[in-house]
C-alpha positions, 0 to 999 in steps of 0.5 A: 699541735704537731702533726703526728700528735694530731694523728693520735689524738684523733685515733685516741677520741674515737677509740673513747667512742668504741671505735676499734682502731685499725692500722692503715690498709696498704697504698697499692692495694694488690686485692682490689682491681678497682683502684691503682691507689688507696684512695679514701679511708673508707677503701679498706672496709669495702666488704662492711660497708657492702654488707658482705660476710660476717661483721667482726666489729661495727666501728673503726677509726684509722689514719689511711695512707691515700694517694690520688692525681687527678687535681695533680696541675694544683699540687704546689699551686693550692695550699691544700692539694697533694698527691699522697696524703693522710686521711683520718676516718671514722666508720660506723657500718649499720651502728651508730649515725648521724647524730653520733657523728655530727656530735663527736666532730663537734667535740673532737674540733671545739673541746678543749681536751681535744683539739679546742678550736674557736667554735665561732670560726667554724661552719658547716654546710648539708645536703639542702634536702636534708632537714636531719642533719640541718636539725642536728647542727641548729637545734642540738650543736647550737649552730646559728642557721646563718652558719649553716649553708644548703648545698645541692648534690653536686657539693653534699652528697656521695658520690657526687651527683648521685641522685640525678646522674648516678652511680647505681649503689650505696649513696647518702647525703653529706654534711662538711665542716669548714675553718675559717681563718683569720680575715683574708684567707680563704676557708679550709674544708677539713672533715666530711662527714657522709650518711651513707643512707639510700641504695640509687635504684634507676633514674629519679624520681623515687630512685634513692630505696632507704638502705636496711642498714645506715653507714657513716664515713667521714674523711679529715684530711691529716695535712689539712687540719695541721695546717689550722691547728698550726696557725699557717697558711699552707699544708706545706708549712706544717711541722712535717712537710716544711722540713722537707720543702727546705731539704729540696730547696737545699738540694736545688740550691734555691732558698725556700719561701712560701711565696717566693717564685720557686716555692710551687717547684720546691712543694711539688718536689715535696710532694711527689718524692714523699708519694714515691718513696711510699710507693716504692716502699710497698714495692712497685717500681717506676714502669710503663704500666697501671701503678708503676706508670704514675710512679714514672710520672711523678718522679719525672715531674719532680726531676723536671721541677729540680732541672727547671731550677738549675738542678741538672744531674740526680737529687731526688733520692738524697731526698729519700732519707729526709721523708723516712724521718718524718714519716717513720712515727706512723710507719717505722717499717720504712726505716728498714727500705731507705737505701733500696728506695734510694737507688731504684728513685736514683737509677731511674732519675739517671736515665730520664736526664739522659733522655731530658738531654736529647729532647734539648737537642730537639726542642733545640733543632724545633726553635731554629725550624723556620715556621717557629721563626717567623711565627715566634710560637712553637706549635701544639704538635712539636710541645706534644712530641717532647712531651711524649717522645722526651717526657717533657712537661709542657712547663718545661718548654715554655720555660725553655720557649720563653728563654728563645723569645718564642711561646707555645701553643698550650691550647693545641697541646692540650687539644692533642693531650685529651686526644691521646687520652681518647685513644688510648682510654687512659686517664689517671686511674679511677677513684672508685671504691664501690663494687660488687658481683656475683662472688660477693653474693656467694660470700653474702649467702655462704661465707668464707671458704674454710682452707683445710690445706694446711693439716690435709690434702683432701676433705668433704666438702659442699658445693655453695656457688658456680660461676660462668661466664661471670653469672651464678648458676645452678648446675653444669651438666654437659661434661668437657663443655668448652667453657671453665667453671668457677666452683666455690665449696664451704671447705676446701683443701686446695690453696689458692693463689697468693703471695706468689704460690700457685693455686692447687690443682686436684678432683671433686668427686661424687658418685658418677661425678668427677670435676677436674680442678686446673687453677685455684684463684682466690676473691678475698676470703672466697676460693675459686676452684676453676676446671671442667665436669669430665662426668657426671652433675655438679649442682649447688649443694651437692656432697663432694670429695675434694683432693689435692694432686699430691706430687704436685702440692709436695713439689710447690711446698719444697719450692715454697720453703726454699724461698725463706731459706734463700732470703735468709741466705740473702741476707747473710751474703748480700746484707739486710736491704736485700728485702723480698720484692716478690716471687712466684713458687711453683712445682719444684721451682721458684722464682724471688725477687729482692732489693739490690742495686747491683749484680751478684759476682758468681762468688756471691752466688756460689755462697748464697747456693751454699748456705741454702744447701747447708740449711737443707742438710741440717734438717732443721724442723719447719714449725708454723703458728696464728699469732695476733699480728703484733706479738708476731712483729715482736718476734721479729717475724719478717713481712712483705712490705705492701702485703696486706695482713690480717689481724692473726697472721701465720708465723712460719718458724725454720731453725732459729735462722727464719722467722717470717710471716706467710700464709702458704703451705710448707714442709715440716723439716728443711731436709725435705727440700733435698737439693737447691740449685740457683739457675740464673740471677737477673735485673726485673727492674729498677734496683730489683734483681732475680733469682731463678733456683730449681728444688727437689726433683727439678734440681736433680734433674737439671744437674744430670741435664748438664752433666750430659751436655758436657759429655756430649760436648767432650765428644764433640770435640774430641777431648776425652777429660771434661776438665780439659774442655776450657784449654780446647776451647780456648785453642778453637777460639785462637783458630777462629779468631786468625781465620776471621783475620784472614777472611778480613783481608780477603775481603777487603781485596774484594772490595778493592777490586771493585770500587773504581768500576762502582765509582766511575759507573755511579749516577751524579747529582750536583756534584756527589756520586749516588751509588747502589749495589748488592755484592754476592756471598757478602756478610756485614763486614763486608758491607761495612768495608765497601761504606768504609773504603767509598766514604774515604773516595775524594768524591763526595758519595750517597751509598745504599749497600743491600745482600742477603746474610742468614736468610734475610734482608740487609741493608746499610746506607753512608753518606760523606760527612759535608752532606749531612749539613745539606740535610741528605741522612743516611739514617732517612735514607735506610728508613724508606729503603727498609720499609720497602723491604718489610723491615726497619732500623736505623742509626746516625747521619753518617752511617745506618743499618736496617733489616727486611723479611722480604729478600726478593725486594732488596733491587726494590729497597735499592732504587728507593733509597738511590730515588731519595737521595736524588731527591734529597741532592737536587 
């Protein structure tokens, strides 16, 4: 059975059983701050199982895009790990539960309609506590006891330990089902099936209190259970992921074989390029932080992977098309990001070679160090810096280590791994999924927040939760108290912060009581209006007014729509890859982000603030409506890849140019934008560019602001045409540019004058002329021509130059070329000199420059530099 035939087949049984099918919640899971990564099926029905909020229905069943590293030294090494993977679930929340659950997996597994396993082969294992589900599978499956093993809680029961070590919280014993192959292989685990029973309560005994209502989750992984259906040994070898082993080894140039040595490298590059392009997919980008921090990882790992194998200029996002063909049946959304994935995956692989090379250089000058030579090991410190300095990973140097007859100390790098991790508090990132607080208890007791913003700017409205300090409380009374309050009403009109729109700002009044709204924040289906009492008593179930600032919210909507017309103008000039990547809309202003690899030309620009401006003046009529997300999808509604959409989404419809999927607020015609004025276009980061674009008001505003600054720059300079202002600049830069000549050749006759007197009063030392000076009224060129004219001497020379320009430290230091294979740098030298002048920089061997605050410490900075050449000399 093919993998993708496994995956239906699966959502297809569980529907039979009444479970709602429900599509995969995104992998980066922007809403919860719990998790960097979707880990487990069950992620996306927090709330359910939590018992928060209103249940729409009480069975699901999906097929949930997961990523997780913290096994990731297995990925390649084991048949069965990865990096991302495909999690089959079913869910029951206070429905149906285990004797359900252990009868359908049954089914699904052995009858021949479904799967049709070989019942003999199959075994299961329950917490050893648990009679139930021993019960279960003995007396009403039929499964001999000699088939069924007892576990602790330590292997059957979620989360891990739970009973003894905790976590606090929902927790439950589980049941797993293993496969056992033909002779010689090992068992594979391929479902558990977890009881979500009890709430841990402090320490044992008697800490597990039975939950009011049971819950069922159970996790089959995709790739796992492929594998035995297909009869292979490794999930790398199922239909899908086999395709594209062999494309990386084409790639490499090494023929793919299972056991073959490069088969670990090869799945690994597999592995990971399938995990970042799903990444990327959703938007995030390789970085230095949270999720972008583990993309990097993951790509410089497999880059690293292809160079270990000869592989040294970029391949992985020729890759890029090949995991879109096996993964575009589920997800045929990627389809319509390939190229943009491609560059970014490229544009990154490019620059970490360039870095690779330079850490060869120095895992070059570690190996030649005389200590690696006489102890033929490199140490766990000199691994640990190409490992952080250079990104290399620690297979990487041993490979290289082993080629020059040398080995690496892994458990000192490993010592030095876990310290860093210390230090900084990172690990990969937390598995957790489970987590609630006092908005969740508001949402529980209260409900969502009615948003009545779209159809009005001001309502009635009651106050049903108030939040400082992170802890309910039941009134505030001490106006322009010093601390922000989190008010929660049963209806509001003020929107809150989400795709990119700021969050409304306003009043609450009643009576005598008058509370000012700063920020609008969102808790799922809560809103959090934020703010201060000026007057008055806000207290829990008290009548309010609640009213949007009108001029504000006007402001924000014009920036809102603007940004549909300006994607849709994107897309015109620059094609359809040019996807929105991210945006901020604020009062009259916004700011998007989209998919290009290069910079726009000022032509490009122009024609993309053209079409937008022609948009708005044809005043086409801006119509909204709730649509079931899939009749939107057929009308070729637009959505944000890595957003997460209901089930009833809102289609904003302009003209018949834009269709797009948006839940914020807009205006009723594009007219009512007035004007757009693009202010600048940027990189953000790897094949993202930005648009800064002013409207409304802001955008008149910034026109006059530039109208007048050529005014004032016409008087300046005397010409009274502002046309005429390019030909006068153009004449001022030619007068610049021979008196900057004039002064060269001025300084350089300067420098002349005193060159033998510094030459023949300069200190020796073994046969090399050590010389220091601060030269008056000088600027970098003339530092530059005293280095220049000293090193062409015929005397070998050590130069430290210092002065004061614009107010701050200068310092630059030379050395003749034959001493740097002597070791004396003059990039050291500018190091300890600058330090003393509260500065630092840097350079090459020959020549460095450096900077300082401290303008009264350059005689200081001089002689320390002048003490370490002497050093370095003698």
């Amino acid at each position: 059975m093919l993998t993708n035939e496994l995956r239906e087949k699966y959502l297809e049984f569980f529907e039979s059983k009444g479970c709602i099918r429900r599509p995969s919640d995104v992998l980066i899971p922007k809403d919860d701050k719990t998790v960097l990564f979707t880990p487990a099926g069950m992620n996306q029905f927090k709330n359910q199982f939590l018992g928060i909020g209103k249940l729409d229905f009480t069975r699901a069943t999906t097929c949930q895009k997961c990523l997780r590293t913290g096994d990731i030294e297995n990925v390649g090494v084991t048949a069965y790990h990865h990096t991302f993977f495909e999690m089959l679930g079913n869910f029951s929340f206070g429905d149906y539960f285990k004797r359900e659950a252990i009868h359908w997996a049954w089914e699904f597994l052995t009858d021949k309609k479904w799967l049709g396993l070989n019942a003999d082969k199959l075994t299961v294992t329950v917490f050893q506590e648990d009679d139930e589900a021993f019960d279960i599978w003995n007396k009403e499956i039929k499964l001999d006891s000699s088939r069924i093993r007892r576990d602790n809680e330590y292997e059957n029961f979620w989360p891990a330990g739970a009973p003894t070590e905790g976590p606090d919280g929902v927790c439950g014993p589980c049941s797993e089902i293993f496969y056992h192959p033909d002779k010689g292989q090992k068992e594979v685990e391929i479902w558990n099936l977890v009881f979500t029973q009890f709430n841990r309560v402090g320490d044992p005994p008697d800490n597990l209190r039975p939950l009011p209502k049971k819950n069922i989750d159970t996790g089959m992984g995709l790739e796992r259970c492929a594998a035995v259906l297909q009869g292979v040994e490794s999930n790398f070898e199922i239909d899908t992921l086999r395709q594209l082993c062999e494309a990386a080894a084409d790639t490499v140039k090494v023929k793919y074989d299972f056991h073959n040595p490069e088969g670990r490298a090869i799945r690994r590059i597999a592995d990971h390029v399938r995990a970042i392009t799903m990444c990327i997919h959703e938007g995030a980008v390789p970085g230095s932080d949270k999720e972008s921090y583990v993309i990097r990882q993951l790509l410089r790992r497999a880059v690293l992977e292809g160079y270990l194998l000869g592989r040294e200029t970029p391949f992985l996002s020729t890759l890029v098309p090949k995991v879109v063909e096996i993964m575009k049946q589920p997800y045929p959304e990627l389809t319509e990001t390939v190229q943009s994935v491609s560059d970014i995956i490229h544009e990154e692989e490019s620059q970490f070679l360039d870095t690779v090379e330079r850490g060869v250089n120095r895992f070059n000058q570690i190996v030649q160090k005389s200590d690696v030579q006489s102890s033929k090991t490199i140490s766990g410190d000199d691994a640990f810096d190409l490992h952080q300095t250079y990104g290399f990973l620690v297979e990487l140097t041993v490979a290289m280590a082993k080629k020059n007859g040398v080995e690496v100390d892994r458990l000192a790098f490993e010592n030095r791994v876990k310290e860093q991790k210390n230090i900084s508090g990172s690990g990969l990132f937390a598995n957790s999924v489970m987590s609630a607080g006092p908005l969740d208890s508001i949402r529980n007791e209260a409900g969502a927040t009615i948003f009545k913003g779209y159809d009005s700017s001001t309502c009635e409205a009651k106050v049903v939760g108030l939040i400082r300090d992170e802890k309910q409380i039941e009134k505030v009374d001490s106006p322009n108290h010093a601390d922000r309050v989190g008010v929660i009403l049963d209806q509001s009109p003020f929107y809150g912060e989400a795709g990119g729109q700021v969050g409304d700002v306003g009043t609450f009044s009643s009576d005598d009581t008058q509370f000012e709204v700063v920020d609008t924040q969102r808790h799922g289906d809560l809103l959090v209006h934020i703010g201060k009492l000026k007057a008055g008593t806000i207290k829990l179930g008290q009548k309010v007014t609640a009213v949007v600032k009108g001029e504000r919210r006007a402001g924000i909507q014009r920036a809102h729509s603007a940004t549909h017309i300006l994607h849709h103008a994107l897309h015109q000039v620059l094609g359809k890859h040019a996807t929105q990547r991210g945006s901020k809309v604020q009062q009259d202003e916004l700011r998007f982000d989209f998919a290009h690899r290069s910079s726009m030309t000022r032509e490009e620009i122009d024609r993309v603030e053209d079409i937008v401006n022609q948009r708005i003046a044809e005043g086409a009529s801006v119509h909204t409506q709730l649509l079931p997300i899939e009749e939107a999808r057929k009308l070729g509604a637009m959505a944000l890849f890595g957003e997460k959409y209901p089930d009833e989404v809102r289609v904003v419809k302009m003209g018949e140019f834009s269709t797009e999927l948006c839940g914020g607020t807009h205006l009723t015609s594009t007219g009512q934008v007035g004007l757009c004025k693009v202010i600048s276009e940027e990189p953000v980061g790897k094949g993202v560019r930005r648009i800064t674009a002013y409207t409304g008001e802001k955008a008149v505003e910034q026109m006059r602001q530039s109208d007048e600054l050529l005014r004032e720059l016409s008087q300046l300079l005397k010409t009274p045409q502002v046309q005429d202002l390019p030909q006068r600049i153009q004449t001022l830069q030619d007068e610049l540019k021979s008196v900057k000549q004039q002064l060269a050749a001025q300084s350089k006759q300067s420098v002349s004058g005193v060159l033998d007197e510094l030459l023949s009063q300069a200190e020796e030392v073994n046969g090399v002329k050590v010389i220091t000076y601060q030269p008056e009224n000088a600027d970098r060129d003339m530092l530059r021509e005293f280095a220049d004219q000293l090193r062409a001497s015929r005397t070998p020379v050590a130069v430290l130059l210092g002065a004061e320009i614009d107010g701050k430290v200068a310092l630059l230091a030379t050395v003749s070329k034959e001493l740097i294979k002597q070791g004396v740098k003059a990039n050291d030298c500018i190091k300890v000199a600058s330090k003393v002048a509260g500065g630092g920089g840097g350079g090459r061997p020959d020549l460095a420059e450096a900077g300082g605050r401290f303008i009264d410490k350059i005689p200081e900075a001089l002689e320390a530099g002048a003490a370490f050449y002497k050093e370095q000399l003698g």
